[in-house]
N, C-alpha and C positions, 0 to 999 in steps of 0.2 A: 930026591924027588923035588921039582919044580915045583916052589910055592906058587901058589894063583894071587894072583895080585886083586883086592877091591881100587876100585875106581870111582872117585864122583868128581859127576860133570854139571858141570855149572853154565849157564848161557843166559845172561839175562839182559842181552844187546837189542834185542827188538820185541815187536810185540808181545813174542812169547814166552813166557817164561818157561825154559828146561832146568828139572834138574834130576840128575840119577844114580842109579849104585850099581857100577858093575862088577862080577867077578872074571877077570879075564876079559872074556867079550860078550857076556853072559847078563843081560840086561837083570836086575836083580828087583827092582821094584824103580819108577819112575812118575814125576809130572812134566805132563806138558799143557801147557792152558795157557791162550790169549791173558794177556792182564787187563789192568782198566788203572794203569796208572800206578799200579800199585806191588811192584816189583822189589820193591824196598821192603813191604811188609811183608809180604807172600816168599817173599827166600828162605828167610832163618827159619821161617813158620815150616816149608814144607822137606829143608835138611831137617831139622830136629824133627818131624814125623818118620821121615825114612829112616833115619839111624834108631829111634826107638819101636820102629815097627821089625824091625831088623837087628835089634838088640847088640847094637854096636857103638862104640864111645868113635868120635871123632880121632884118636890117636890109634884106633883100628886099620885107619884107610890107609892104604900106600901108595896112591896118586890122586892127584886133582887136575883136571884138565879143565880149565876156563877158558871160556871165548872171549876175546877181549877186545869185540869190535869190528869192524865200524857198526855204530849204531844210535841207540837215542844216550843223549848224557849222561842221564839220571840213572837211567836203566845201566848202563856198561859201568859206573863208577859201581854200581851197587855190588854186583857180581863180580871184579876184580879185588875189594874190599874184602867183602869175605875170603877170597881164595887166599888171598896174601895174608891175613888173619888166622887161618886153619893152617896154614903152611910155616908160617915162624913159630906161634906157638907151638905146634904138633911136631916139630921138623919134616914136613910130610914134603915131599917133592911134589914141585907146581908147571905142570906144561901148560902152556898158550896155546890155543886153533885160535884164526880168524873165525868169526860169529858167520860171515856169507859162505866159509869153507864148509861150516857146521849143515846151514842150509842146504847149500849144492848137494851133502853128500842122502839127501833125503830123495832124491830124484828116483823114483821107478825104472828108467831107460838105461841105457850106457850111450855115452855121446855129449854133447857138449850144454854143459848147463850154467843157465846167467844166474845167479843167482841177486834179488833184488831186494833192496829197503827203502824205502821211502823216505826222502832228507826232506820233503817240500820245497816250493819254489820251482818245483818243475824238477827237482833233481833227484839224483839216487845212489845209494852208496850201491856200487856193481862190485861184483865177482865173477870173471867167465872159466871155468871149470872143464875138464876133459875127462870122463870116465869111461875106461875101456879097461878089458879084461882084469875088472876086481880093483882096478888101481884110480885113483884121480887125480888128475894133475894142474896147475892153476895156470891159465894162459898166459897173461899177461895180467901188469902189475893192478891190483884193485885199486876203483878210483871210484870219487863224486863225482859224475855230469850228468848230463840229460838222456832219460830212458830211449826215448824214441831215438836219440841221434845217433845213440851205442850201439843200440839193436841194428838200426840201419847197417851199419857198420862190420856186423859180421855176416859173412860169404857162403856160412855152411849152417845148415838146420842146429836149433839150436831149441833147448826147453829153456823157460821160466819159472824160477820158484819163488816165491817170496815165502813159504811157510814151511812147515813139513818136519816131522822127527828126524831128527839128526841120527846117522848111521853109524855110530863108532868106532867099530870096527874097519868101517871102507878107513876114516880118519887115521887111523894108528898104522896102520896098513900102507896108507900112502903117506907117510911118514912130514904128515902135517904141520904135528904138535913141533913145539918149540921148548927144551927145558930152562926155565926161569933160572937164572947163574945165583942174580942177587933180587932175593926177593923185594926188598926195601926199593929198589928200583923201578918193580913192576908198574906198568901205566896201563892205560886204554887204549887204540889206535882210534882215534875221533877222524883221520880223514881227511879233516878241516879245522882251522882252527878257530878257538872261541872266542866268544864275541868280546871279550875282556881284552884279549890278545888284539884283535883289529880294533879297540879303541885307545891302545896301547900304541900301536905303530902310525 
């Protein structure tokens, strides 16, 4: 018999903070709530509630899926952190989604979905996404520029999301995740590089 696999999913690349326990695909208990800055505090806080309201030790889980990106700094380091922390000590297997992948797959519709974050300066980390029958697929490569000038830019009706619970299952399904080889390796996808870096060059 097919063991069921537990899942937790980590997201804490933009505003919101996600995080969840699934069995299979089977959402098991979850947060999702805007933060105010405070994504660093509110992660360990609301894993250690889910695993004790759930009566499950961290060496339980058999996957962690983190989004790792693009998004705010502070935010994405903090949830890569953990993941790669839960996964060396626990030996637990760690896959990657993009953070806008995460977004897209919140969309209502089937059809083509941008999915957006706000970098400021007028610009935005995009994602443009294809979802048709149960499947999504990422068009073309995710980038920072200008909202309006991207939108322009495409030819065929399209949704916008910038928030929205993440669908797991569409993710797994369209086989988005990436499995981390060496987790000591594991980084963030920022995008763009920091400002340490351009005072550097």
């Amino acid at each position: 018999m097919k063991k069921s696999l537990k899942r937790l999913v980590i997201d804490s690349a933009t505003k919101y903070l996600y995080v969840a326990l699934f069995q299979d695909f089977e959402c098991v208990q979850k947060y999702y709530k805007p933060g105010n800055n405070d994504h660093s505090v509110k992660l360990m806080i609301e894993i250690e509630r889910l695993l004790k309201d759930n009566k499950i030790q961290v060496s339980d889980i058999d996957e962690i899926i983190v989004g790792v990106g693009p998004g705010s700094y502070t935010g994405l380091r903090v949830g890569v952190v953990v993941a790669k922390m839960f996964g060396w000590n626990s030996n637990i297997p760690v896959f990657t989604v993009s953070s806008l992948a995460l977004m897209a797959s919140s969309a209502e519709n089937s059809g083509l979905v941008l999915a957006e974050v706000d970098a400021r300066r007028g610009n935005s980390f995009l994602g443009l996404y294809d979802i048709e029958e149960g499947l999504m697929t990422l068009q073309e490569p995710e980038q920072l520029t200008n909202l309006e000038e991207y939108k322009n830019g495409i030819n065929k009706p399209f949704t916008v999301v910038s928030g929205g619970e993440p669908n797991i299952e569409l993710i797994i399904k369209s086989n988005l995740t990436q499995v981390v080889e060496d987790i000591h390796g594991l980084n963030p996808n920022y995008l763009r590089i920091t400002e340490a870096e351009r005072n550097i060059q």
